[in-house]
ZATOR-672617 format. One line per 4 residues: their letters; for each residue z, x, y of N, C-alpha, C, O. Coordinates in steps of 0.2 Angstrom, whole numbers, padded with zeros to 4 digits. Atoms other than C-alpha are relative to their C-alpha. Layout:
N
a	Z,X,Y,Z,X,Y,Z,X,Y,Z,X,Y  ...
This chain:
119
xxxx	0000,-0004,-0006,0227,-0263,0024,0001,0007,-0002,-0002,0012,0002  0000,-0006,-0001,0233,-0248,0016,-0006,0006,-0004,-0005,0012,-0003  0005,-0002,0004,0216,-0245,0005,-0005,0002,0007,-0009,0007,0006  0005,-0002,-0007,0206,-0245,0027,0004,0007,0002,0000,0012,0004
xxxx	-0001,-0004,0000,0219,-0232,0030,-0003,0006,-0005,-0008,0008,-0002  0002,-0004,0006,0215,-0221,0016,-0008,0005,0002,-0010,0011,0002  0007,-0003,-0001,0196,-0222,0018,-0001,0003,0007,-0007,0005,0008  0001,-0002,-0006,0198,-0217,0036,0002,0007,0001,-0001,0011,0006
xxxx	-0001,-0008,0003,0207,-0201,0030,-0003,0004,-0002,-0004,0010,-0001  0007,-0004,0002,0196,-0197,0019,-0007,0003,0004,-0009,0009,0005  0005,-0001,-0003,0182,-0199,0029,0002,0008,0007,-0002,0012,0009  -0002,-0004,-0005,0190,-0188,0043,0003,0006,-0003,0002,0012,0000
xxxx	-0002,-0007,0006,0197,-0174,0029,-0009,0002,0000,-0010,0007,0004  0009,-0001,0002,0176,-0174,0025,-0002,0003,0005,-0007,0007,0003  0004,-0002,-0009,0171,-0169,0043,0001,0004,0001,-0003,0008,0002  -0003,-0006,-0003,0185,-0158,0045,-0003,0005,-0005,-0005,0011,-0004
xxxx	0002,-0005,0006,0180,-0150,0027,-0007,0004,0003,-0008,0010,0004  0007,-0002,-0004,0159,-0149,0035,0002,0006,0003,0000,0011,0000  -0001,-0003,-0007,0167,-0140,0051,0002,0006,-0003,-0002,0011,-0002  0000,-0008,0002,0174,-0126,0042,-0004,0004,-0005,-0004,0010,-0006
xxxx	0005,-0002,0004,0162,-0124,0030,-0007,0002,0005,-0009,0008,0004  0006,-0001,-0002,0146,-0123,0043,0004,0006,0003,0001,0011,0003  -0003,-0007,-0003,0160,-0109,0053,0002,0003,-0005,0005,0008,-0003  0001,-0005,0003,0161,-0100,0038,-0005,0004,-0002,-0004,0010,-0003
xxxx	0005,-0002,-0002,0144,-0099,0036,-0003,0003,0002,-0005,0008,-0001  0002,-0003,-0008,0140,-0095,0053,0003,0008,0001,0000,0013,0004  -0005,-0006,0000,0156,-0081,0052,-0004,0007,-0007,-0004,0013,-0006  0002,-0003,0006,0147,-0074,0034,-0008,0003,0002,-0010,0007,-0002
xxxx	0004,-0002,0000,0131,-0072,0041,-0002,0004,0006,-0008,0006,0007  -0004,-0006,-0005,0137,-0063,0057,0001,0007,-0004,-0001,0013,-0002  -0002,-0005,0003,0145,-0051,0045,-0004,0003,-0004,-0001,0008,-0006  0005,-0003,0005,0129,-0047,0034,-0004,0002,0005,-0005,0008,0005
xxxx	0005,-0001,-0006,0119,-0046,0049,0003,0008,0004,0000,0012,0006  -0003,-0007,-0003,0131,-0032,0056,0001,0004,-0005,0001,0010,-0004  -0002,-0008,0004,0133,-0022,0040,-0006,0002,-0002,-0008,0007,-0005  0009,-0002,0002,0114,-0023,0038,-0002,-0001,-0007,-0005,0002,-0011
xxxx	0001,0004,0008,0113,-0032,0021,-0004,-0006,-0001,-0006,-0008,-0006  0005,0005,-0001,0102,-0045,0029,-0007,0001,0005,-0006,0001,0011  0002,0000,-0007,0086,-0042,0039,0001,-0004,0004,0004,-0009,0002  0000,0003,-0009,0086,-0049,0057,-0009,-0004,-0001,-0015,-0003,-0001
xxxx	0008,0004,-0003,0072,-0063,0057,-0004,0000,0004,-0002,-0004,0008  0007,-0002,-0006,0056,-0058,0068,-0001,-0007,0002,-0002,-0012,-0002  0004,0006,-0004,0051,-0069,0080,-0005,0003,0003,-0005,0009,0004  0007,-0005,-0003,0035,-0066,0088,-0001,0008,0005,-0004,0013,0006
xxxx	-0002,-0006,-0008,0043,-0057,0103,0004,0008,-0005,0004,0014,-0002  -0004,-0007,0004,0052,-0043,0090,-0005,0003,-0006,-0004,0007,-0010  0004,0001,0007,0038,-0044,0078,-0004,0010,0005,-0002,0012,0011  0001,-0007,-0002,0030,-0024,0082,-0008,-0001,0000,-0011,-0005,-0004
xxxx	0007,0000,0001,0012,-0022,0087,-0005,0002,-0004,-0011,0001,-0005  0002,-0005,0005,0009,-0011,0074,-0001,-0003,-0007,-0005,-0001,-0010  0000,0004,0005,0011,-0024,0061,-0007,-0001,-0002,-0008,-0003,-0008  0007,0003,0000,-0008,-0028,0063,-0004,0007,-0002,-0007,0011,0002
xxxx	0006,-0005,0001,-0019,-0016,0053,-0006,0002,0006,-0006,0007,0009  0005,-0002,-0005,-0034,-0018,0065,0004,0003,0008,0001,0007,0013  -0003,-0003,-0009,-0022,-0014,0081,0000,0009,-0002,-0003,0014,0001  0000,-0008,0002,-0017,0001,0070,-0005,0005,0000,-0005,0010,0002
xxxx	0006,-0002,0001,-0033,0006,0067,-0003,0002,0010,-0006,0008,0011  0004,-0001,-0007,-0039,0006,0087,0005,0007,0004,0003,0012,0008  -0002,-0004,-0005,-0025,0013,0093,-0001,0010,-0004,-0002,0015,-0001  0002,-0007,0008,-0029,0029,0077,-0005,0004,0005,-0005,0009,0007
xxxx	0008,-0002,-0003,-0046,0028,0085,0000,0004,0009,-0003,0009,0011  0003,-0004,-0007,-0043,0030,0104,0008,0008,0002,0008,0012,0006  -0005,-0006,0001,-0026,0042,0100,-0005,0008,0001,-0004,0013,0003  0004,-0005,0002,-0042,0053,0094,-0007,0002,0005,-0009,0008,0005
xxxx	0004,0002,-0005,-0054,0049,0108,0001,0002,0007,-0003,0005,0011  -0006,-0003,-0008,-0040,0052,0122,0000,0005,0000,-0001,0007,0006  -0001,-0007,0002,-0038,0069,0115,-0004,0004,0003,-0003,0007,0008  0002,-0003,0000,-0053,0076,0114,-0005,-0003,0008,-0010,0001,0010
xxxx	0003,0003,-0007,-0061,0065,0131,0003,0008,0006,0000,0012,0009  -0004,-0002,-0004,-0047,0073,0141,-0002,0009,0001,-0003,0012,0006  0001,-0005,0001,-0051,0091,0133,-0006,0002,0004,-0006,0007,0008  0008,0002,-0002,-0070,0089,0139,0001,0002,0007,-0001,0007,0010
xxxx	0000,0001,-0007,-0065,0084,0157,0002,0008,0002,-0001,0011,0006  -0005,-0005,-0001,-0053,0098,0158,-0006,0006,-0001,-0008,0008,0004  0004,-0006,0001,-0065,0111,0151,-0006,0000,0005,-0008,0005,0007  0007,0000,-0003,-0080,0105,0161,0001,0000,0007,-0003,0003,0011
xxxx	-0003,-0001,-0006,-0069,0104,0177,0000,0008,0002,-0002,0011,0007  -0001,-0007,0002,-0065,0121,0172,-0007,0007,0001,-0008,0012,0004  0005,-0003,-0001,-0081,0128,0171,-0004,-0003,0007,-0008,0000,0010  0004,0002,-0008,-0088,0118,0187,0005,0006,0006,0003,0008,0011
xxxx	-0002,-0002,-0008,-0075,0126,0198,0001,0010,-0001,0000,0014,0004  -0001,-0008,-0001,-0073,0144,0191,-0008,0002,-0003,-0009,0008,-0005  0007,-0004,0000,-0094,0146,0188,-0001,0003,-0008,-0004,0009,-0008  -0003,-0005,0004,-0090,0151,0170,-0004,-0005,-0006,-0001,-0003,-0011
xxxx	0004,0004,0001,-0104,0136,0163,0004,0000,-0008,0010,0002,-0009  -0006,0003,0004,-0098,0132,0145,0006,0001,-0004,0010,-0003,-0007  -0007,-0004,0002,-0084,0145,0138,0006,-0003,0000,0009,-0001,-0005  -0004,0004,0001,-0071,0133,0145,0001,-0005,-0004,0005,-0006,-0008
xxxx	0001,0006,0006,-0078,0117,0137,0001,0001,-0007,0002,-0003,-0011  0001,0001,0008,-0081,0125,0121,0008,0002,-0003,0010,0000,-0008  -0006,-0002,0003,-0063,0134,0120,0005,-0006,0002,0011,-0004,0003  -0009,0005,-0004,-0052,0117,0127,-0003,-0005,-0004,0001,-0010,-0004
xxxx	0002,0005,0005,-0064,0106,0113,0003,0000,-0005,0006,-0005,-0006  -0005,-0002,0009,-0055,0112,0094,0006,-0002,0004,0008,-0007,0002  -0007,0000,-0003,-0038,0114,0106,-0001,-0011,0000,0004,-0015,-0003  0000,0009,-0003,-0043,0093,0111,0000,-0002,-0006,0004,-0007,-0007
xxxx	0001,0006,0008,-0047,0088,0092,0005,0003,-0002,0008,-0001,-0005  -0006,0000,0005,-0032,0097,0085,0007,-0005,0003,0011,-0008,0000  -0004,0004,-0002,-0022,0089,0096,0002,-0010,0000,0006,-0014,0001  0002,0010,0002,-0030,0071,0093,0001,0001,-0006,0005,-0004,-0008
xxxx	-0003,0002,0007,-0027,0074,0076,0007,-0002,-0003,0009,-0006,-0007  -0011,-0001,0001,-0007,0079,0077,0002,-0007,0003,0007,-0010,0001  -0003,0007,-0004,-0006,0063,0090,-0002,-0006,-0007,0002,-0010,-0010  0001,0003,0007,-0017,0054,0075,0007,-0001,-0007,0009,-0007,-0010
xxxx	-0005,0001,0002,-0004,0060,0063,0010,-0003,0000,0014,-0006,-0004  -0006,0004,-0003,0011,0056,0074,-0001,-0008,-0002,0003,-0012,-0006  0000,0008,-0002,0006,0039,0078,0000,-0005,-0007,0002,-0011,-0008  0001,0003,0006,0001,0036,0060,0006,-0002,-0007,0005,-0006,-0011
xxxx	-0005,-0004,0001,0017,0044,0053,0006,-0006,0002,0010,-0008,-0002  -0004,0005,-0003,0027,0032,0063,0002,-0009,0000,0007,-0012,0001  0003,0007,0004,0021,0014,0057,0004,-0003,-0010,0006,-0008,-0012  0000,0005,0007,0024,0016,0038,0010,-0001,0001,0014,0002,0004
xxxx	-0007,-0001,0001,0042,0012,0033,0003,0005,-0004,-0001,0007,-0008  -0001,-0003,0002,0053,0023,0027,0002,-0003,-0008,0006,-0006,-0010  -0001,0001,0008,0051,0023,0007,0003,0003,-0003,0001,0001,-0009  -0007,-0005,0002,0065,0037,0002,0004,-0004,-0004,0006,-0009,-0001
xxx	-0004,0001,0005,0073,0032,-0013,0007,0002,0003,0008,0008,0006  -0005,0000,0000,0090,0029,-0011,0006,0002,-0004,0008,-0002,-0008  -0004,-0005,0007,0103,0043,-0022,0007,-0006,0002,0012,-0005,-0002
């Protein structure tokens, strides 16, 4: 009888051993996760839109598009209501592409990772 004891201690020491072992785990990788020594696993929903060259690229395209569409309106609007035929448009067009450019460099600017060497 005293050999079914035994093995039922054992077995129940084993369990309890598991149990603090998957909680210390659990406790250690809470604690990496907080000091930033591990990334955070992306799931779809955390995953960044930007991750997708071709997205990157569209949004590059209408970043530069919006710009200078916007300048156009504004200039042509401009010249229809002050009678001033295309003076406006020609001087709110450069203003429109430098501005598509700097949002181009923003937007593009913003994407890569920071790759700074660590002193």
């Amino acid at each position: 009888m005293g050999i079914w004891v035994k093995r039922a201690m054992k077995q129940d020491d084993s369990a309890q051993h598991d149990d603090t072992v998957a909680s210390f785990d659990k406790r250690l990788e809470t604690a990496r996760l907080k000091a930033g020594l591990v990334a955070k696993p992306k799931s779809d929903r955390d995953r960044s839109p930007d991750d997708n060259p071709l997205t990157m690229a569209m949004r590059l395209g209408s970043e530069m598009v919006g710009a200078l569409a916007i300048a156009v309106v504004i200039g042509y609007g401009l010249d229809r209501l002050l009678d001033t035929a295309p003076w406006f448009m020609i001087g709110l067009v450069p203003i429109g592409a430098a501005a598509g450019i700097l949002n181009v460099f923003r937007a593009a600017g913003s994407s890569r990772p920071n790759t700074k060497p660590k002193d």
